[in-house]
C-alpha positions in Angstrom: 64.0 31.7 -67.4 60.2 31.0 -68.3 57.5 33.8 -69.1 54.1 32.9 -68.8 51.2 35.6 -69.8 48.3 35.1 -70.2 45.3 37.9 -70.9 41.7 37.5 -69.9 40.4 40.6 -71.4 41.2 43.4 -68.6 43.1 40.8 -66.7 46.6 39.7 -67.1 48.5 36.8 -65.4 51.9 37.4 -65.5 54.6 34.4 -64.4 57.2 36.4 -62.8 61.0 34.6 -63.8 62.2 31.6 -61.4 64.7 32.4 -58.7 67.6 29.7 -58.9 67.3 28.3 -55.0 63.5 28.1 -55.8 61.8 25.0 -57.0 58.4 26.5 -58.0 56.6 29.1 -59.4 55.7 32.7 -58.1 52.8 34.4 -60.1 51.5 37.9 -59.2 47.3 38.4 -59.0 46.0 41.1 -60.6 41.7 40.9 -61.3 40.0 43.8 -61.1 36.5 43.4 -62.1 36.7 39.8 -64.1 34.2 37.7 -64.6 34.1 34.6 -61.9 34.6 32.1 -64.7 37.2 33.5 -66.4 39.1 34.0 -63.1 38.5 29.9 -61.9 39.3 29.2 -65.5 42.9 31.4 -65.0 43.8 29.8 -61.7 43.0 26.6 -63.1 45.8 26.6 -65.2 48.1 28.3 -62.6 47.2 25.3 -59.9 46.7 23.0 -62.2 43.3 21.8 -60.4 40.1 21.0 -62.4 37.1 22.7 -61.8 33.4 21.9 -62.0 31.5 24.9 -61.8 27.9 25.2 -61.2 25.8 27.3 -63.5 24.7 29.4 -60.9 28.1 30.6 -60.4 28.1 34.1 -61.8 29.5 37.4 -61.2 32.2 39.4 -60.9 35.9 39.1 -58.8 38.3 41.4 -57.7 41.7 39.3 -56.4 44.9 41.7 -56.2 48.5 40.4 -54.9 51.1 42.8 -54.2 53.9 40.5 -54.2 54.2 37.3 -55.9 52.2 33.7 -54.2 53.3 30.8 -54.7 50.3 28.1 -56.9 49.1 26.8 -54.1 48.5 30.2 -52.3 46.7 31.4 -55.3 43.9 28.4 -55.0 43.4 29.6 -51.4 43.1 33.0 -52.6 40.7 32.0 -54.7 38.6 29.4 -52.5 38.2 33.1 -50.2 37.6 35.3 -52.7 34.2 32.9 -53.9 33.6 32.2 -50.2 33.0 36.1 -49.9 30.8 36.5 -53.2 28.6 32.7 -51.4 30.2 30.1 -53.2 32.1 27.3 -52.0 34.2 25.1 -53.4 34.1 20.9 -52.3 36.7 18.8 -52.9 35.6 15.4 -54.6 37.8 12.6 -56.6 40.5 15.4 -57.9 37.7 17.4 -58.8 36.8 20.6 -57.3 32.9 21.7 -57.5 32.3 25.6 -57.3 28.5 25.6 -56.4 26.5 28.0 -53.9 27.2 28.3 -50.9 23.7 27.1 -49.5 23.9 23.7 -51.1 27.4 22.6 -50.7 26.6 20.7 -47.3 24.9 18.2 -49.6 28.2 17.6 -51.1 30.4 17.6 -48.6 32.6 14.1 -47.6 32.9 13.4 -43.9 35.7 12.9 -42.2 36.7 11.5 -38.4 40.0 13.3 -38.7 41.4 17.0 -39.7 42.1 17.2 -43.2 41.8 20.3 -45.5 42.5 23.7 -44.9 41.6 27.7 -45.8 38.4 28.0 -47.1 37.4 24.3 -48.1 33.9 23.0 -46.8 34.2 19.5 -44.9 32.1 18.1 -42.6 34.0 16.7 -39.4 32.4 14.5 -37.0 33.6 14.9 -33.4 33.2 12.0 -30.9 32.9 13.3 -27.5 33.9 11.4 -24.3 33.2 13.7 -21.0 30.8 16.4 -22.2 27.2 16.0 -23.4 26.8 16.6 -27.3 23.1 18.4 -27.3 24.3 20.7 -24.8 27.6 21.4 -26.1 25.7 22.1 -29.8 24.8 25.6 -28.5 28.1 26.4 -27.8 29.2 25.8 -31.2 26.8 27.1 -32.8 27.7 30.7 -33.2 30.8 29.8 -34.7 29.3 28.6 -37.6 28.4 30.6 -40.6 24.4 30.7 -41.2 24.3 28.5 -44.3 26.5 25.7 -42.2 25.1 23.2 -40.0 26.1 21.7 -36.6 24.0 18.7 -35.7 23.9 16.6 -32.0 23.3 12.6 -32.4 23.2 12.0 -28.4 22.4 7.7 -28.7 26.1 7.7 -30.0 26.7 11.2 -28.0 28.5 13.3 -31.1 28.7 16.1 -33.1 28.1 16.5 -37.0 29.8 19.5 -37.6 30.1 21.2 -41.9 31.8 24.5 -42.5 34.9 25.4 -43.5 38.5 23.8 -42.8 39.4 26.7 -41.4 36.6 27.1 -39.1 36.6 23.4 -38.0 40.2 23.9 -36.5 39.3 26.7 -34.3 36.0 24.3 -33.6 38.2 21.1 -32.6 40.8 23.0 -30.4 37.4 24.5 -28.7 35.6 21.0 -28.2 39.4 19.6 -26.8 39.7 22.0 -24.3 35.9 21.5 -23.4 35.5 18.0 -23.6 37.8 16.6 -20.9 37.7 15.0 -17.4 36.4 18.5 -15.0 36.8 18.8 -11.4 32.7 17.4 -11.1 34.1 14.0 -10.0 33.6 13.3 -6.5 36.3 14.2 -3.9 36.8 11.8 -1.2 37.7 14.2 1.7 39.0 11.9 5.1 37.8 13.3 8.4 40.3 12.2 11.4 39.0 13.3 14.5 35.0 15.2 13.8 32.1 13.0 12.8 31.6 13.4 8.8 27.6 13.9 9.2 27.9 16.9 11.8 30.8 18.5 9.3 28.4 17.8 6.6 25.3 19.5 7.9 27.6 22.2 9.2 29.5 23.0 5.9 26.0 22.7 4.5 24.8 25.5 6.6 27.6 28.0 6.3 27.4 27.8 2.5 24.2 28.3 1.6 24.8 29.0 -1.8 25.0 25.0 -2.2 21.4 25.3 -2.4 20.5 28.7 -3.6 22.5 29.2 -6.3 20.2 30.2 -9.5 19.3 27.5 -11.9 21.7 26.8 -14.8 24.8 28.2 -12.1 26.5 25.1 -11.9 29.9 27.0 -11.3 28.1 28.4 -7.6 26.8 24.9 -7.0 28.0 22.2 -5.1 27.5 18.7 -3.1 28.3 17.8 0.6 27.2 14.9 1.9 28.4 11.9 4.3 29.7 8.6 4.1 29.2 7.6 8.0 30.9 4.0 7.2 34.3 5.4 6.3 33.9 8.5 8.4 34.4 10.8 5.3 33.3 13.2 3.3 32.4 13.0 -0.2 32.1 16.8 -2.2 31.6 17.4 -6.1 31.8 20.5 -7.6 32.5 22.5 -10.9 34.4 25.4 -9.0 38.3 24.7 -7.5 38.0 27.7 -5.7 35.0 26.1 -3.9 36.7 22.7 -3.4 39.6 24.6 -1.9 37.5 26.6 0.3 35.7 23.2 1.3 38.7 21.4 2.0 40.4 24.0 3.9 37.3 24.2 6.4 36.7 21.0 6.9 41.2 20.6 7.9 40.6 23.9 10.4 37.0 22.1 12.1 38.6 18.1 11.9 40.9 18.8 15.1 41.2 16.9 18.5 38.4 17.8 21.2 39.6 20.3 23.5 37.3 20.0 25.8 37.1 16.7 28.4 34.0 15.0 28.5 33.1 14.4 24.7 29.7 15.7 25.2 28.0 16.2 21.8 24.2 17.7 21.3 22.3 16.2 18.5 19.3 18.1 17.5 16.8 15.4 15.8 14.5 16.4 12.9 12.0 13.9 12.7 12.7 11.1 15.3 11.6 11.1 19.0 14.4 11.7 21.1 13.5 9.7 24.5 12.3 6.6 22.3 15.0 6.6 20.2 17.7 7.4 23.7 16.1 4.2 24.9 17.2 2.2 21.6 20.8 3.9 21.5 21.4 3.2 25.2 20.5 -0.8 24.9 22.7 -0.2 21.7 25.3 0.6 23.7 24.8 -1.8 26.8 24.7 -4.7 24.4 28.0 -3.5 22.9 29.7 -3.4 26.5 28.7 -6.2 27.4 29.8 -8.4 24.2 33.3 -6.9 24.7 33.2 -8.3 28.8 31.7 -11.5 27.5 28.7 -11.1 29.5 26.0 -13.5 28.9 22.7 -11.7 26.9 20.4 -12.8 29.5 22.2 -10.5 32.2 22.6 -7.4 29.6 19.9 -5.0 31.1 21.6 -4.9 34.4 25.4 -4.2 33.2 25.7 -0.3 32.6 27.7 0.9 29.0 31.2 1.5 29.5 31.1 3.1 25.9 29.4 6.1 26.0 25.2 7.1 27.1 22.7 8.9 25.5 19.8 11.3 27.6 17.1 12.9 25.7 15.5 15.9 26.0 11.8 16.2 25.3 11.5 19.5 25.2 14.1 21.2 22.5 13.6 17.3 21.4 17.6 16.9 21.2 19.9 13.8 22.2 23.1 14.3 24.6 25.4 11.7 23.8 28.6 11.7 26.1 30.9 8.7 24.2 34.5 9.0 22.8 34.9 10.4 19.3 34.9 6.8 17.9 32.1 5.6 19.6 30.7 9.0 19.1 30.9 8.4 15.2 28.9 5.6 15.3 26.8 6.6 17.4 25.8 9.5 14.6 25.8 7.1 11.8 22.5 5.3 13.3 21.1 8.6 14.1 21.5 9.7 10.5 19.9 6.4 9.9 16.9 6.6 12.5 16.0 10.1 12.2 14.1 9.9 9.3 10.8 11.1 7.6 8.2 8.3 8.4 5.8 7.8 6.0 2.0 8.0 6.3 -0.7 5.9 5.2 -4.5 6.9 4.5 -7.0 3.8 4.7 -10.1 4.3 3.6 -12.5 2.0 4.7 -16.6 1.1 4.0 -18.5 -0.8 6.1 -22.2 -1.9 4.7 -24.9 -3.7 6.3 -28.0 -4.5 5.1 -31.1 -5.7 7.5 -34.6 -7.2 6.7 -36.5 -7.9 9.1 -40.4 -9.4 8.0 -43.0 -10.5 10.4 -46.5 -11.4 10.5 -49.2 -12.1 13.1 -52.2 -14.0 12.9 -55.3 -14.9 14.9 -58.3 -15.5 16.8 -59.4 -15.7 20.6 -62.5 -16.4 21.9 -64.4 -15.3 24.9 -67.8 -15.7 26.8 -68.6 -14.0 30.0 -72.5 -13.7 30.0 -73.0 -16.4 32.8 -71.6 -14.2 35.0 -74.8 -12.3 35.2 -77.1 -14.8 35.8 -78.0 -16.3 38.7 -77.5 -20.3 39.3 -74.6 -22.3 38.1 -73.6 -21.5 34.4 -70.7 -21.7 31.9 -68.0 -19.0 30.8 -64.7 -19.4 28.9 -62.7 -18.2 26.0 -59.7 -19.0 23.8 -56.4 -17.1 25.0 -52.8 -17.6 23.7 -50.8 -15.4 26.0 -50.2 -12.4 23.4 -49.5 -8.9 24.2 -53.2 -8.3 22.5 -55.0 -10.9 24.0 -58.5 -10.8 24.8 -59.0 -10.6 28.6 -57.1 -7.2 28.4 -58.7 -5.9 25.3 -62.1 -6.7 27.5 -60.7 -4.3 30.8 -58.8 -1.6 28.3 -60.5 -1.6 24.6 -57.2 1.2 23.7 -54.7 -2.0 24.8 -55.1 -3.5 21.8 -51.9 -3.5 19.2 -51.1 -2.2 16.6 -52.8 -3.8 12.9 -56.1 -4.6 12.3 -58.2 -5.8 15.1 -61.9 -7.0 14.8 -64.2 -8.0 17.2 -67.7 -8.9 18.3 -69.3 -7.0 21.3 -72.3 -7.7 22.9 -72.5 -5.0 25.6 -71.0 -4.8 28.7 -70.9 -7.0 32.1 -70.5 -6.4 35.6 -67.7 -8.9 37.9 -67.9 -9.6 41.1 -66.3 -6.7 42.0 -68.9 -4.7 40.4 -66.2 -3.6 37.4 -67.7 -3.2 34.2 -66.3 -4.7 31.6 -66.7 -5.3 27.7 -68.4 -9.0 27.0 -66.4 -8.9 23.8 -67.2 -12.4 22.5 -64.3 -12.6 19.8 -61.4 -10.6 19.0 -59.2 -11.3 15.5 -56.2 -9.6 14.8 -53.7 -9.6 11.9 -50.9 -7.7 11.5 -47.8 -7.8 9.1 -44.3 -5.5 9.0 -41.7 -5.5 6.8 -38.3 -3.3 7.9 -35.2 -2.8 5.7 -32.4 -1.4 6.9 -29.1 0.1 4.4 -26.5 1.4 6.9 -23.1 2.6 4.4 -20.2 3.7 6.4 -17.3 5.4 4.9 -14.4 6.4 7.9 -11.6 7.1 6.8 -8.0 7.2 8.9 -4.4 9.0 8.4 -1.5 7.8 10.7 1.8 7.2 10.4 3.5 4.3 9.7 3.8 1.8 12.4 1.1 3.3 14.7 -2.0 2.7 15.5 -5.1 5.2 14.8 -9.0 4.8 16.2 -11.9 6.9 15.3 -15.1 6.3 16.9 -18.6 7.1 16.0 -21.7 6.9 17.8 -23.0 7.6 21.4 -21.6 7.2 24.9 -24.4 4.7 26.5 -24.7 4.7 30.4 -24.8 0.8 32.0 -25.6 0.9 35.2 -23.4 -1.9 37.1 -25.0 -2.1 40.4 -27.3 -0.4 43.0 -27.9 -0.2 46.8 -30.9 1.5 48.9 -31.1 1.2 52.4 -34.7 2.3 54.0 -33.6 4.0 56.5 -34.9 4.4 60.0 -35.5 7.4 62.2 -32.0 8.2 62.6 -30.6 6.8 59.5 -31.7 8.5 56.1 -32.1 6.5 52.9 -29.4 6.7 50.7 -29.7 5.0 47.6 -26.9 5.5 44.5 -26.2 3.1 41.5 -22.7 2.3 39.7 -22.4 3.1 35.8 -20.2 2.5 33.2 -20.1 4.3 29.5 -19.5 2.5 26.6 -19.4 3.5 23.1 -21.9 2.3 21.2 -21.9 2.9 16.9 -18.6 2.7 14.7 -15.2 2.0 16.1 -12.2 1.4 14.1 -9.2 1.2 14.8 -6.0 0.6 12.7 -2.0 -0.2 12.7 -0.7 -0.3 9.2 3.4 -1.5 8.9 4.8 -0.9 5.2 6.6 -3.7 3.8 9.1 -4.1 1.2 7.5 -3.8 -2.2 5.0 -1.6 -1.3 2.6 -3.7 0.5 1.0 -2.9 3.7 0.5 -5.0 6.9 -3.0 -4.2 8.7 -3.8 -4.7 12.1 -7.7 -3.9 12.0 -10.3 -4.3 14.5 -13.9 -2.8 13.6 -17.0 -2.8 15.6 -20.6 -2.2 14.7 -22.8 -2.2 18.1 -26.2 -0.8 18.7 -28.7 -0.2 20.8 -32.3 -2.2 21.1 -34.8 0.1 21.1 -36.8 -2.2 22.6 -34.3 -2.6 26.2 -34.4 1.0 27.0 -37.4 0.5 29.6 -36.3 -3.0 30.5 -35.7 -3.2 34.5 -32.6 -5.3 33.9 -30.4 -2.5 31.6 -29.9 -2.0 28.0 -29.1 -4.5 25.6 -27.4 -3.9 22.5 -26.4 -5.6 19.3 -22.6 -5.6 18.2 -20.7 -7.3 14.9 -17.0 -7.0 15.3 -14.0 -8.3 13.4 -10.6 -8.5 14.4 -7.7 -9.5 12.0 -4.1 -9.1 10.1 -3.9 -8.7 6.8 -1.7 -8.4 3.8 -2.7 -5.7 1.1 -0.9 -4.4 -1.7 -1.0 -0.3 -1.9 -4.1 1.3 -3.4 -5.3 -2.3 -3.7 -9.3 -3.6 -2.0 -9.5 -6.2 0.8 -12.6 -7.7 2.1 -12.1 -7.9 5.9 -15.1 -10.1 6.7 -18.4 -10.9 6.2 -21.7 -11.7 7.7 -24.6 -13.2 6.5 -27.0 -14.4 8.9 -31.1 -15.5 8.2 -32.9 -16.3 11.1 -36.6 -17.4 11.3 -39.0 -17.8 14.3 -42.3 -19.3 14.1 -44.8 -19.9 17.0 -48.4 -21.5 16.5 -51.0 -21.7 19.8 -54.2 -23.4 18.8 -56.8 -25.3 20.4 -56.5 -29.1 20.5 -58.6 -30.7 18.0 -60.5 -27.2 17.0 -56.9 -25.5 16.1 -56.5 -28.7 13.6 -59.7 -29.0 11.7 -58.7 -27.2 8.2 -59.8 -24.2 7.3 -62.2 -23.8 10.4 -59.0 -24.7 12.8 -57.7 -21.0 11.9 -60.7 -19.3 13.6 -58.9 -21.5 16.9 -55.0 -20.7 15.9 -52.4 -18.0 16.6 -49.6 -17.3 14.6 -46.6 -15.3 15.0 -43.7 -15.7 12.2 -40.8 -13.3 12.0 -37.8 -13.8 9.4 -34.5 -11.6 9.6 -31.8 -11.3 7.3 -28.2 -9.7 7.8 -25.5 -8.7 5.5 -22.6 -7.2 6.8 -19.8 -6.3 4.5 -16.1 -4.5 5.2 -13.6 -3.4 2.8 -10.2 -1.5 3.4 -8.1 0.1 0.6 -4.6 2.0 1.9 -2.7 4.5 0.6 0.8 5.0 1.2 2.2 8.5 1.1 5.7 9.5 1.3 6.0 13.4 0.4 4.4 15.9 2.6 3.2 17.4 -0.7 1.0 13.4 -1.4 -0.9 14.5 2.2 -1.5 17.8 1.2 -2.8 17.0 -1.9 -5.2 14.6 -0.6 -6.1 17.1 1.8 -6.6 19.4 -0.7 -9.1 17.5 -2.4 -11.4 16.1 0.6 -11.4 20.1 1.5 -12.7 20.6 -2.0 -15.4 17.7 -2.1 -16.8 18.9 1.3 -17.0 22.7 -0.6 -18.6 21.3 -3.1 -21.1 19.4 -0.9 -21.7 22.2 0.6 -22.6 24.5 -2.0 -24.6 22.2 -3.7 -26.8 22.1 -0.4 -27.4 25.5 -0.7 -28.2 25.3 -3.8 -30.7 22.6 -3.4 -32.5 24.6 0.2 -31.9 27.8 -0.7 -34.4 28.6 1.6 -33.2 27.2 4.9 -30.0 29.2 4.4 -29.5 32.5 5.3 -28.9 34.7 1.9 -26.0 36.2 2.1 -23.1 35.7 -1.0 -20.7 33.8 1.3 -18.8 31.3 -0.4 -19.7 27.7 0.4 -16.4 26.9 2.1 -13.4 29.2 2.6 -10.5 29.1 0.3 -8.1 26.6 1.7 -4.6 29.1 1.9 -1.6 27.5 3.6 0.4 30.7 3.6 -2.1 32.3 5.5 -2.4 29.5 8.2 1.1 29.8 8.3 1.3 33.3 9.3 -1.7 32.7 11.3 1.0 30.0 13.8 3.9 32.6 13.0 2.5 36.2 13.4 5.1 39.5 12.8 6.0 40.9 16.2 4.1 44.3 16.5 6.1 47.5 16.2 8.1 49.2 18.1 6.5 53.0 18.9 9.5 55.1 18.9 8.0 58.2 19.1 9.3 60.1 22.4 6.4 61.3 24.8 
């Protein structure tokens, strides 16, 4: 028997005597107010473990057994007792380092695998396979004490993970029973005798908390949908109560019709229902007729043996009466046709630029005094068949054109007919316009894909087509009438855009510029009007500019009337010349850009903002004439509320007046 005793001023270690079935020793703990260091320095040569203490270790213990511990337990005593004062101890090459508490994650090894255990600080790394590390990092956290650290690496998706043995354990038989293989993957559920899309939209309906549950809820939550190629349905959720509840409604509703007839009512959410009956029925004609071997050429005229389809325009549904598995597939290409279309917004500018320059020069003689006088005598003139010429400037002075006009008047002279006229000897007249033209249009079209859209801008001109008068007699009255036909006359354009794969757009454009000449409005033989049109198919990217067409056309038009041998002598020939010159040049330019837009919320953003521009407009016209506005405070443009225009198309029923009379 072996006594060990050792005294550390008020504390003594006493080495109670070996029991003979026992193979180690059994020492009794008894520190009551000893100093750290002399306590580690005691169990140091109990355990036989060597220590490295850090300065900063200081303090006093208090560590009582009340029946003997084996060496081992008295380390682990003593690994708790500093954990409680903020030390901990880290195990390194046989050496174990006493340092605060605060700093010993810096010292810590790592390990991939549980080793250590009471109050030793490791640092474990756990490699998760099902669950996602950042995420699953606030669910550890609490568990660790404050000066620890747990740390989320999600490229490699772990967790970094330093505290105490002890508390790792409870930490890895935490992340175990987290991190496995949940009841989220998808559940292949076979449907017999129902069609899986009408079971899905259905199920969909009767548990709205699919869709409502709050965010974060992923226990409420769940996913329903279709798989029309294998007739089944495919469901995912967190909750086996809800895939049990699933599963056993979809069993009680997947039974045999009862009913003869298979007659099933489809209610369509964005498709047309009697275009798209037309495509289902020649769907189902050119099935029946395949299976009788039929030749295609006679397929029109061979009714369907598998089922038919009638639409109803006004609840905009489709009654399809077909066996269940003709039924099925009928509902797969439903599911596949009734679809949101999208939209497409072109914008489009059309420019033209005109010039039209033209100048008029010349000089007409005239000599009428012979008329007067008696015997045989000479008159003439110049005249070159103008609007101004000289005759009629002689009869009607106010006839004469526009520029400037000069002339030489030597009183006036009696005709034959005793009319007065002026004897205006010479008349010159030069005159010179110049007329540009910028004409910037800017329509702009929404329609959906696949169909075509027009807008039209300008004036509805009458052409009268024919006439008849009779003149009547004594018993017949005249009756005369003329035939007209309105046209449009100003912008038209009118679009088809087709999205293609990729993004691009297919454009079927045909725009028209046509207007009136001012000039044919008094003409006896109708109006007359000018027109530039283009007509074409093109290919253009989305949000991308094409350049439709253009025209550029220069014409000139000179005309000279002179005098024979006086209109060519230079300089003096002018005074026998007239000159007309007119030059016109025409640019006409058209671009297109489209817009493809596939969310309601795209349109009613774009909406939003041509609403806004047109406010703005607005207001900065009044603004700008104040004055020709009435003054009031009124905004420029009301505010643009969907809500409100909503409950404007759906309005409250009124109340009920329950009082009694």
């Amino acid at each position: 028997m072996r006594q060990l005793l050792l005294s550390c001023g008020l504390v003594l270690c006493l080495a109670l005597p070996l029991h003979a079935e026992q193979n180690e020793e059994l020492v009794s703990l008894n520190f009551v107010n000893a100093d750290i260091q002399e306590v580690i320095s005691a169990i140091s040569q109990i355990s036989g473990k060597n220590f490295l203490v850090d300065p900063r270790v200081k303090g006093t213990i208090n560590i009582v057994s009340a029946t003997p511990v084996s060496t081992e337990l008295a380390y682990d005593i003593l690994l708790s007792a500093l954990r409680m004062q903020g030390y901990a101890s880290v195990e390194s090459s046989g050496i174990t380092k006493i340092i605060p508490e605060a700093d010993a994650k810096m010292h810590v090894d790592t390990l991939a695998s549980p080793q250590g255990s009471g109050d030793k600080l490791v640092t474990r790394v756990f490699i998760l396979k099902n669950e996602s590390a950042s995420q699953l990092v606030n669910v550890v956290r609490p568990m660790i004490a404050p000066n620890n650290m747990v740390v989320a690496y999600p490229a490699s998706n772990v967790l970094v993970v330093t505290d105490y043995a002890s508390s790792i354990r409870r930490i890895e038989k935490l992340i175990q029973s987290i991190d496995r293989a949940g009841n989220d993957m998808p559940l292949v559920i076979p449907v017999k005798y129902a069609s899986a899309i009408d079971l899905a939209n259905l199920i969909n309906k009767l548990m709205p908390e699919a869709t409502t549950a709050q965010p974060g809820d992923d226990n409420q939550r769940f996913v329903l949908t279709a798989d029309s190629r294998t007739n089944a349905l495919l469901l995912r959720s967190d909750n086996p109560g809800r895939i049990e509840r699933v599963k056993q409604l979809v069993t009680n509703l997947d039974s045999p019709a009862n009913v003869p007839g298979n007659i099933h009512v489809v209610t369509l959410k964005n498709a047309e229902a009697p275009k798209l009956a037309q495509t289902l029925n020649a769907i189902l004609s050119g099935a029946a007729t395949a299976a009788a071997g039929t030749p295609p050429s006679s397929a029109a005229n061979i009714p369907s043996s598998g089922g038919m389809v009638q639409a109803d325009a006004a609840s905009n549904t489709l009654i399809v009466t077909a066996s269940d598995p003709v039924y099925n597939n009928i509902r797969s290409v439903i599911e596949k046709l009734d679809v949101r279309r999208p939209q497409v917004f072109v914008e489009a500018l059309i420019v033209e630029v005109t010039a039209d320059k033209a100048a008029e020069f010349g000089v007409q003689w005239q000599n009428i005094n012979g008329i007067n006088q008696p015997g045989t005598n000479i008159i003439g003139g110049t005249n070159f068949g103008s609007a101004n010429n000289i005759i009629g400037a002689s009869a009607n002075i106010a006839s004469v054109g526009q520029g400037m006009n000069i002339g030489i008047v030597k009183g006036t002279t009696t005709l034959l007919d005793g009319t007065k006229v002026l004897n205006l000897s010479m008349l010159a007249r030069a005159l010179e316009s110049d007329a540009n033209a910028n004409i910037l249009s800017a329509p702009n079209l929404m329609t959906l894909d696949n169909e075509e859209a027009k807008i039209v801008v300008g004036q509805n001109v009458p052409f009268i087509t024919g006439s008849y008068t009779n003149t009547g007699s004594s018993s017949t009255a005249a009756n005369p009438f003329q035939t007209i036909e309105r046209k449009d006359v100003g912008l038209t354009l009118k679009i088809k855009p087709q999205i293609m794969q990729g993004g691009t757009v297919k454009l079927q454009v045909y725009q028209e510029v046509s207007s009136v000449i001012a000039s044919s409005l008094t003409s006896a033989t109708g109006i007359t009007t000018n027109k530039r049109s283009i007509e074409s198919s093109v290919l253009v990217d989305e949000n991308q500019i094409v350049v439709l067409g253009g025209l550029i056309q220069d014409s000139v038009n000179s005309v000279q009337n002179k005098t024979p041998i006086l209109g060519d002598i230079p300089i003096l020939g002018n005074l026998f010349r007239y000159e007309t010159r007119q030059r016109s040049k025409t640019n006409l330019m058209v671009f297109i850009r489209p817009y493809i837009m596939y969310q309601a919320e795209t349109s009613q953003r774009l909406s939003n903002e041509r609403y806004e521009q047109i406010g703005k407009t607005r207001e900065e016209a009044r603004l700008n004439n104040h004055w020709m506005l009435p003054n009031d405070d009124t905004q420029a443009m009301p505010s643009l509320k969907i809500d409100s225009v909503l409950d404007a198309d759906n309005p409250a029923p009124p109340a009920t007046d329950t009082s009694q009379p």
